[in-house]
C-alpha positions as CSV (number, residue, x, y, z in Angstrom):
1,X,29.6,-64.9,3.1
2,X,30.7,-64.9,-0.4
3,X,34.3,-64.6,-1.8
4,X,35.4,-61.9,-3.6
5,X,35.0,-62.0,-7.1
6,X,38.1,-63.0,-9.5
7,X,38.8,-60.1,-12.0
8,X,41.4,-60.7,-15.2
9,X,43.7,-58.8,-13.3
10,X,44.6,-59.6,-9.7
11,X,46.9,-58.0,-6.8
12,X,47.1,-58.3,-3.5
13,X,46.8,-55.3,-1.3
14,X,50.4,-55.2,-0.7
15,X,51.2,-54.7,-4.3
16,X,47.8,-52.1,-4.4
17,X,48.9,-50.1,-1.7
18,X,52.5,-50.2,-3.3
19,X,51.3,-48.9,-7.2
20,X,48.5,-46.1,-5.7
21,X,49.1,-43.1,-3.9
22,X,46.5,-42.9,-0.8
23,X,43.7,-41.1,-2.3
24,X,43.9,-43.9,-5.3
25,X,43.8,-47.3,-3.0
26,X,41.2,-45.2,-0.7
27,X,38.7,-45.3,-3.8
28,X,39.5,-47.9,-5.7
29,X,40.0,-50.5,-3.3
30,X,38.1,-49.5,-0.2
31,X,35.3,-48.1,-2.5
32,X,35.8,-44.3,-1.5
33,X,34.3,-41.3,-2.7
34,X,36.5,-37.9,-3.0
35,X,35.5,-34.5,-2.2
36,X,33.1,-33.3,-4.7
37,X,34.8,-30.4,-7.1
38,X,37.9,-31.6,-6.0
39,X,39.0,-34.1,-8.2
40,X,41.6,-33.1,-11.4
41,X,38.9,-34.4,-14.1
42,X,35.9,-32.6,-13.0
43,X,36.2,-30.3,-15.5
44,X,38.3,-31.4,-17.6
45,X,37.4,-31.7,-21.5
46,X,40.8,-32.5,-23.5
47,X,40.2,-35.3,-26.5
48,X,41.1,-38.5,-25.2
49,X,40.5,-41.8,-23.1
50,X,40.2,-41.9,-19.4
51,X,41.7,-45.4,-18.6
52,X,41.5,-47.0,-15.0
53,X,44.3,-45.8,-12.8
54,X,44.0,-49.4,-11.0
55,X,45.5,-51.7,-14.4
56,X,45.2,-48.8,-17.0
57,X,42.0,-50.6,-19.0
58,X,40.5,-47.5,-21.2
59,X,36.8,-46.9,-19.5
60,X,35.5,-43.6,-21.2
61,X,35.7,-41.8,-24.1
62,X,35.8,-37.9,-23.7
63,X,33.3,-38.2,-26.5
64,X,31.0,-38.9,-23.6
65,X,32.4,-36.5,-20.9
66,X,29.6,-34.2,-20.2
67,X,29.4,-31.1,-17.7
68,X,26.8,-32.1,-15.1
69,X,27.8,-29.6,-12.2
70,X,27.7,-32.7,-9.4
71,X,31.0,-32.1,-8.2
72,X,32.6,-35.4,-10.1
73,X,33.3,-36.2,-13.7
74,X,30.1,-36.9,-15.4
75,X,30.0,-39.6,-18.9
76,X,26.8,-40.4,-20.4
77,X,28.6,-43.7,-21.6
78,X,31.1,-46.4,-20.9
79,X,33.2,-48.5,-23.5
80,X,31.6,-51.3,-24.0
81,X,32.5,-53.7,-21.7
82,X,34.9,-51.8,-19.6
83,X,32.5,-51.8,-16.3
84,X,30.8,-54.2,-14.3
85,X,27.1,-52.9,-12.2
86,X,26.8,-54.0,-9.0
87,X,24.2,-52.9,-6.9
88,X,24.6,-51.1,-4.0
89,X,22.8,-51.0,-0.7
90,X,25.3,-48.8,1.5
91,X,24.3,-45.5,3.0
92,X,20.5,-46.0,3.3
93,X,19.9,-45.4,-0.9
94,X,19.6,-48.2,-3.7
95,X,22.3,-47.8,-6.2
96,X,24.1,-49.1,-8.9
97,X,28.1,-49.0,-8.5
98,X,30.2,-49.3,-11.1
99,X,33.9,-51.2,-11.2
100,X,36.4,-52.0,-13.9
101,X,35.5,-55.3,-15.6
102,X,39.6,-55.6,-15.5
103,X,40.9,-55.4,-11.5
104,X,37.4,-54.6,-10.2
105,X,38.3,-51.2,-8.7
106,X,35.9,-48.9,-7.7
107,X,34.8,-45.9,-10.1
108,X,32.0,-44.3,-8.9
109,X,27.9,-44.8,-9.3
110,X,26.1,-44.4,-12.6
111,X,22.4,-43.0,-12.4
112,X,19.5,-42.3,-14.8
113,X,19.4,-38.5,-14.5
114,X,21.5,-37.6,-17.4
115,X,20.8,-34.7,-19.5
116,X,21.5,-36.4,-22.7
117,X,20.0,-38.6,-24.9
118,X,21.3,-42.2,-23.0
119,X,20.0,-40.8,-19.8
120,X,23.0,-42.1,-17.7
121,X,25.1,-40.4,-15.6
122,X,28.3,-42.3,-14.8
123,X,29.6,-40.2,-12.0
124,X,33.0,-41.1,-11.6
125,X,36.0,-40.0,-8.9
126,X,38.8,-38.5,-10.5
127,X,41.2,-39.9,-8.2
128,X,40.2,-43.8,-9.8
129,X,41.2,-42.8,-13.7
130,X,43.9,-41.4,-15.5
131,X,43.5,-39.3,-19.1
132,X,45.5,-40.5,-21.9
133,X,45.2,-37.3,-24.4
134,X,44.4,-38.3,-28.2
135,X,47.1,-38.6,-30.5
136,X,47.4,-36.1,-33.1
């Protein structure tokens, strides 16, 4: 079995579960998935930066925040560098997962059925981000 991999920023569970409220350490750390059309970002489309709610790193620009009517915030685009891919055998299906290059907490999946011109869909859970509106 392999270790877990090292990421820039590292806690222990103790100090997770102390920083995130359940439905934050339940994604982010046990690789979750909320409700769909549940989450506070679905539609959401303020001006701004949507950071990881893990160790705060910025992940998406609302630039790239896209209605896609899945149930989750939908991004055609990640800052560069801001997410590793890993790919993902669980649940019968062949995906790609996607984690914060910083604390390696869970985000979502991205997939290539996006309606605009990058073709991506980074399909993210609310519950694993926080929004940081643009200053004026």
């Amino acid at each position: 079995m392999k270790p877990p991999k090292s990421y820039p920023i590292h806690k222990t569970e103790a100090e997770w579960k102390a920083e995130l409220d359940g439905e934050s350490y339940r994604i982010l750390r046990e690789k979750g998935t909320e409700y769909p059309f549940t989450g506070i970002y679905n539609t959401h489309f303020e001006e701004g930066i949507y950071k990881c709610k893990g160790c705060d790193a910025p992940l998406y620009n609302s630039t790239n925040k896209f209605e896609s009517s899945c149930g989750w915030p939908s991004y055609d685009a990640a800052i560069e560098g801001a997410l590793e891919f890993i790919r993902d055998t669980s649940h019968g299906m062949i995906r790609t997962e996607i984690v914060c290059a910083q604390c390696g907490g869970h985000q979502g999946h991205v997939f290539q059925d996006g309606p605009t011109p990058t073709g991506e869909r980074y399909c993210v859970n609310s519950a694993s981000i926080r929004f940081q509106p643009r200053e004026k």
